[in-house]
N, C-alpha and C positions, 0 to 999 in steps of 0.2 A: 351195604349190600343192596344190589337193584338190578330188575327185571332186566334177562341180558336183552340187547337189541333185536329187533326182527332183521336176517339179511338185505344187505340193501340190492336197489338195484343199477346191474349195468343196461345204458342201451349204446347197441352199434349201432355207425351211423348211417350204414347202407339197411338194416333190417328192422332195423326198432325192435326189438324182440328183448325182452328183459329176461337176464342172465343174473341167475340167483348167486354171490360170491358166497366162497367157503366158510361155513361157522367159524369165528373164531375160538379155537381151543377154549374149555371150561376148566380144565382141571390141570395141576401139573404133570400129570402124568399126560396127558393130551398134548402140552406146549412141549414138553421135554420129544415127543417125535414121535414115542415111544409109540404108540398105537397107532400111528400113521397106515392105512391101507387094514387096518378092521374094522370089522362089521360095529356100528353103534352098539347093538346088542352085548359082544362081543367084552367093548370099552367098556362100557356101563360095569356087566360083569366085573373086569379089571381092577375100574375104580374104587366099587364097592369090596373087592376082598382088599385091595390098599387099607381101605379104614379097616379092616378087621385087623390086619396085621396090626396094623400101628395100634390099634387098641390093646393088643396082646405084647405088646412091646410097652406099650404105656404102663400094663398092671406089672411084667417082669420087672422093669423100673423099678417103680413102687418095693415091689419085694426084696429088691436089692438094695436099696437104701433102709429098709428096715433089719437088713441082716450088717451090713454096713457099718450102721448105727450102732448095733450091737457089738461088735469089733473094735471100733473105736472108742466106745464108752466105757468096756469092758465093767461093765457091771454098775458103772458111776452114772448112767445116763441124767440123774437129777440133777448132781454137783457140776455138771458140764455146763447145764441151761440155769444156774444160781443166776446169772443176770438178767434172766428173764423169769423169774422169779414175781417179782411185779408185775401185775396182771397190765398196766397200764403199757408198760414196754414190752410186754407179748405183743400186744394190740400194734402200737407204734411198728414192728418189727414184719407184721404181717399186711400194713398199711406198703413200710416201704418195700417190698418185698415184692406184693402186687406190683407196684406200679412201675418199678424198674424192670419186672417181666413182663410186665403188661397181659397177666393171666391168671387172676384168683383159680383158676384150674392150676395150676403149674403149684403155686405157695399148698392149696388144698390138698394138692397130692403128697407131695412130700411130707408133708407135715402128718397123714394119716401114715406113710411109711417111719416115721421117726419116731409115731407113737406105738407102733410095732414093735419097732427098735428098742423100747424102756421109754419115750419122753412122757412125764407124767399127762395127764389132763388138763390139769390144774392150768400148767405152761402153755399145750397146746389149744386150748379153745380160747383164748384172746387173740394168738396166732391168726387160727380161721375169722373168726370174727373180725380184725384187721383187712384179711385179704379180702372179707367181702368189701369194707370202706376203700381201698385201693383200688378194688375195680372199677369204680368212678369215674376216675381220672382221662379213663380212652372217650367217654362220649364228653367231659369237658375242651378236651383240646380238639374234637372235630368241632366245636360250636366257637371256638378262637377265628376257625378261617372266615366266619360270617364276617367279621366286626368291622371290615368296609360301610356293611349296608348296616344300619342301625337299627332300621325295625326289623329286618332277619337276627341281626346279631341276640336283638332281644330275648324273642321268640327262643331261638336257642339255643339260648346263653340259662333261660330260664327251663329249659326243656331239658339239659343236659345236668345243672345243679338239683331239680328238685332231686336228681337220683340220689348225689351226695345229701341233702339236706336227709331223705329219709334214712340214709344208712348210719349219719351222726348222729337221729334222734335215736333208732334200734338201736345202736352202742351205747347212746345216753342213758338208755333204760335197764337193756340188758344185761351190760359190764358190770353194773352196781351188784344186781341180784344175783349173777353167777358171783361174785365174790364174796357176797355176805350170804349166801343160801347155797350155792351149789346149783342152780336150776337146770343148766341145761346138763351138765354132767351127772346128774342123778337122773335125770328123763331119757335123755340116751342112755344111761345106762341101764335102767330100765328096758328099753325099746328092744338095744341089743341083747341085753339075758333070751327079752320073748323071743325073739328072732331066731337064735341060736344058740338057745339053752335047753336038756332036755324036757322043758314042761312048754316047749312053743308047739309042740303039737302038730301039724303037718307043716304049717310055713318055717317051722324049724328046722325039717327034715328037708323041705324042698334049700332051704338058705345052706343048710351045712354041706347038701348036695353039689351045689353050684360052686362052693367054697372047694369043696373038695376037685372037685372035677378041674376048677380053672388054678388050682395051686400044683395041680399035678400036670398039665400042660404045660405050664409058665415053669417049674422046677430047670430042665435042660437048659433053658437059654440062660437063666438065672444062676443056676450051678456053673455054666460056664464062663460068664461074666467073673461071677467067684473064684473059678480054678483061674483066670488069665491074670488076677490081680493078684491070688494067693505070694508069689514073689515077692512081693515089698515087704518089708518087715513091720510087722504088729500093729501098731495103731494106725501107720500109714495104709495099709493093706483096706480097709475099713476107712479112709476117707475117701481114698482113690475111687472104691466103691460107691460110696454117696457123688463122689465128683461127677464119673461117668453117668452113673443113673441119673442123676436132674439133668445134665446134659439130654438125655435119651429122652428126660421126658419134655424137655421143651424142644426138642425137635419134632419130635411125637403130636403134641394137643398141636403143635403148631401146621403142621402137616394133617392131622384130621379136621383141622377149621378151614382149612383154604380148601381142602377136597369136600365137605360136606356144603360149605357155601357154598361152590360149584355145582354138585349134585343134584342140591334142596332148594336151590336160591329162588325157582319161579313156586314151588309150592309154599316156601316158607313166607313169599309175598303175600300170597293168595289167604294164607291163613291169617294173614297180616287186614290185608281190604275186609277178609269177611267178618274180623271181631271189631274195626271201626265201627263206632254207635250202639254195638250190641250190651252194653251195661258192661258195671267195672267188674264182673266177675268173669266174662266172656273175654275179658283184658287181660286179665290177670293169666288167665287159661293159654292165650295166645302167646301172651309173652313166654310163658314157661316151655310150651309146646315149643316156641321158633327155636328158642335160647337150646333146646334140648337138642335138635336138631341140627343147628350148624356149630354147637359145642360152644359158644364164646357167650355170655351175655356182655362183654362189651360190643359185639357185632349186633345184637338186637337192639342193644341200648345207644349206638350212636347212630342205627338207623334212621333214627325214631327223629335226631336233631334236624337234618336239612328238611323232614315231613313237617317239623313243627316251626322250619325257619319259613320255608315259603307259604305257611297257612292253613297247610292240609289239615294237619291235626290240631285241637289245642292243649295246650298245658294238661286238663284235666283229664282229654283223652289219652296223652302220653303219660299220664302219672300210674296207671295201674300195670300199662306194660312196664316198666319197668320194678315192678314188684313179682312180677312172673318172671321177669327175666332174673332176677334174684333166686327165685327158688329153682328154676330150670339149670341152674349153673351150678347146684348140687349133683346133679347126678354124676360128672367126675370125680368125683372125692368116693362116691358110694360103689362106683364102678372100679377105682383103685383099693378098695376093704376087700373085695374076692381075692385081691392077691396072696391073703392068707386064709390060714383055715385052724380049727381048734380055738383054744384060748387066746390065744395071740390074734387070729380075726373077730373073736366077739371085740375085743379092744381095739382094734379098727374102724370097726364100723360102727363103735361108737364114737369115735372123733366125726366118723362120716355123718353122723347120724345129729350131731351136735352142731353142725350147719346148716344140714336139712332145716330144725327145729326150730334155727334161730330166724330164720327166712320166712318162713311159717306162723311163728309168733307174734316176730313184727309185723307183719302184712296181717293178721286177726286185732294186733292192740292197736297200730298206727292208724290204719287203715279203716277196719270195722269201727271205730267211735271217734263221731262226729266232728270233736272241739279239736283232736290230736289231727286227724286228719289231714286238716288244713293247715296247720305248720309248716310241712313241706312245700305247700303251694307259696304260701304268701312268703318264705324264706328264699325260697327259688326267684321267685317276682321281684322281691326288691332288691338282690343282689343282683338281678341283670338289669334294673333301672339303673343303679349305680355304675353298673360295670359301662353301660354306654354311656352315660356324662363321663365317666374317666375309665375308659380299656386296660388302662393299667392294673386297676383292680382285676379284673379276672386273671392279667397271667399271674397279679401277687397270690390267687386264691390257691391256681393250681398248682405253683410252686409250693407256697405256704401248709396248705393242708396236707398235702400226698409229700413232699419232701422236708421242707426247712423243719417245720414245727414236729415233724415223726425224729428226724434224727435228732434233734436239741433236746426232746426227751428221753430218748435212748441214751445217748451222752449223759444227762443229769441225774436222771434216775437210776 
């Protein structure tokens, strides 16, 4: 993402007079013609109820794969997911799951529809935790096109793994504990009871309000979806369902990330220049703020590679954004829990609320104390030394971590 161009100029050759050329189109909705001959005003309007739609098509989605689910599983939804059973091949499953959508938003979402559906907790929070290590993967293979020039390659080769390093020490920490303690799954659960349970007191009232409101808008498109596929017979009826709805929703995040990077792209800069040098907490802030913003934190986070291949930034100033861009990439998952409402959305928005936490967490344990800290850094740093004596190494990394080594677990385990 980068500051679009200022118009250039023409000059004629009898007047000298510089002739501003036409903006280039920002948004699809711009390039597709469609707005051609309105008022900017106008477009802007346009664009911006685009993303609302698509945001209301995103949460129907959601709901429809969690009714879906329920159709298909008919009542078995645990015995379905017995292979993923093991918390390590959740994990694996949401690893590659990410990165063959290239959307921890996309795995996120579904997955809080399928806990709707019946998928236990147990199964779905290595799931999300997965997807956040999967989203890695897009600012590693922008920092591949440096590796002509060696000391850029470095630079963001180092700038692009510390993200992975930090997201495999958070799983190193926190897979153990949700599996022997339950941690995040009883603190969201927690969270969501207060949230919208009758003892949360007005943020209760205000949460089961919103639930109710956006589950009763989103119902028509979603019963319709339901009534078009009701024809198939029985369990197919109920995957066709899930089929079309991930369909919807990767057309969806992927359709609100090219329009809001369009929209947002010179402010989300600016927020960008004004938290350079402002301390890591002003980093953190920015990162979460841009990543909220244009919907993607792989679009914050591979930003960040060519800023740190030509010098702009360093290592330590890119390490915090990318821990904002980690939590900023929750608010999809917490934006698809409205799709339900009653019991069935407290259990939503605790799966949402179980990535929120885990984002959170590790950015307070990695991050806040001193010795763990730097892990990231120095793990980042010598893999890109290495990866320039032999380039080989990175593409072995990116294949290895985000594909070979996720499915040879899924396979054995």
């Amino acid at each position: 993402m980068a500051v679009l161009p200022a118009p250039e100029k023409l000059h004629t050759p009898h007047a000298g007079a510089a002739v501003d050329t036409p903006p280039t189109p920002s948004t699809p909705l711009q390039r597709s013609g469609l707005l051609r001959g309105l008022p900017p005003r106008v477009q802007g309007t346009l664009n911006w109820l685009t993303v609302a739609a698509c945001v209301y098509v995103l949460i129907t989605a959601v709901s429809v794969i969690g009714s879906g689910f329920s159709v298909a599983a008919g009542g078995h939804a645990e015995s379905l997911f017995t292979f993923a059973a093991n918390p390590v091949v959740g994990l694996m499953i949401g690893v590659v799951a990410t990165a063959l959508t290239q959307s921890s938003s996309t795995t996120t979402s579904v997955t809080v529809g399928l806990v709707a559906g019946g998928l236990p907790l147990e199964i779905a929070i290595p799931i999300i935790l997965g997807a956040n290590l999967g989203t890695t993967m897009t600012n590693t293979l922008v920092s591949l096109g440096m590796v002509k020039d060696k000391t850029q390659f470095r630079r963001g080769f180092a700038a692009a793994t510390v993200h992975d390093f930090f997201n495999l020490l958070a799983v190193a920490i926190f897979l153990p504990l949700e599996m022997m303690f339950g941690l995040l799954e009883r603190l969201s659960t927690a969270v969501a009871g207060s949230l919208s349970g009758a003892d949360g007191g007005i943020v209760a009232v205000i949460f089961g309000g919103i639930g109710t409101v956006v589950k009763g808008a989103t119902s028509p498109l979603a019963d319709f979806i339901t009534w078009a596929l009701s024809p198939l017979p029985g369990i197919w009826a109920g995957i066709a369902m899930i089929v079309v709805a991930i369909a919807l929703i990767l057309a969806v995040i992927n359709l609100i990330g090219r329009m809001l990077k369009a929209l947002l792209v010179g402010k989300a800069q600016r927020v960008l220049n004004a938290a350079v040098g402002r301390g890591p907490i002003t980093s953190i802030g920015s990162g979460a703020l841009v990543t909220v913003m244009v919907q993607s934190s792989s679009t914050t986070t591979a930003l960040m590679v060519p800023l740190a291949g030509s010098g702009a930034l360093s290592l330590r100033q890119i390490y915090p954004f990318t821990l904002g861009a980690n939590i900023g990439t929750t608010i999809t998952a917490l934006v698809s829990a409205f799709a339900f409402d009653g019991p069935v959305g407290t259990i939503a928005l605790t799966a949402a609320l179980a990535h929120l936490l885990f984002n959170v967490f590790g950015t307070v344990v990695i991050f806040g104390i001193p010795g763990i800290r730097e892990v990231p850094l120095k793990g980042a740093a010598w893999l890109a030394d290495l990866a320039v004596r032999r380039p080989s190494v990175a593409f072995a990394w990116v294949v290895g971590v985000f594909l070979a080594l996720p499915l040879a677990l899924i396979v054995l385990l």
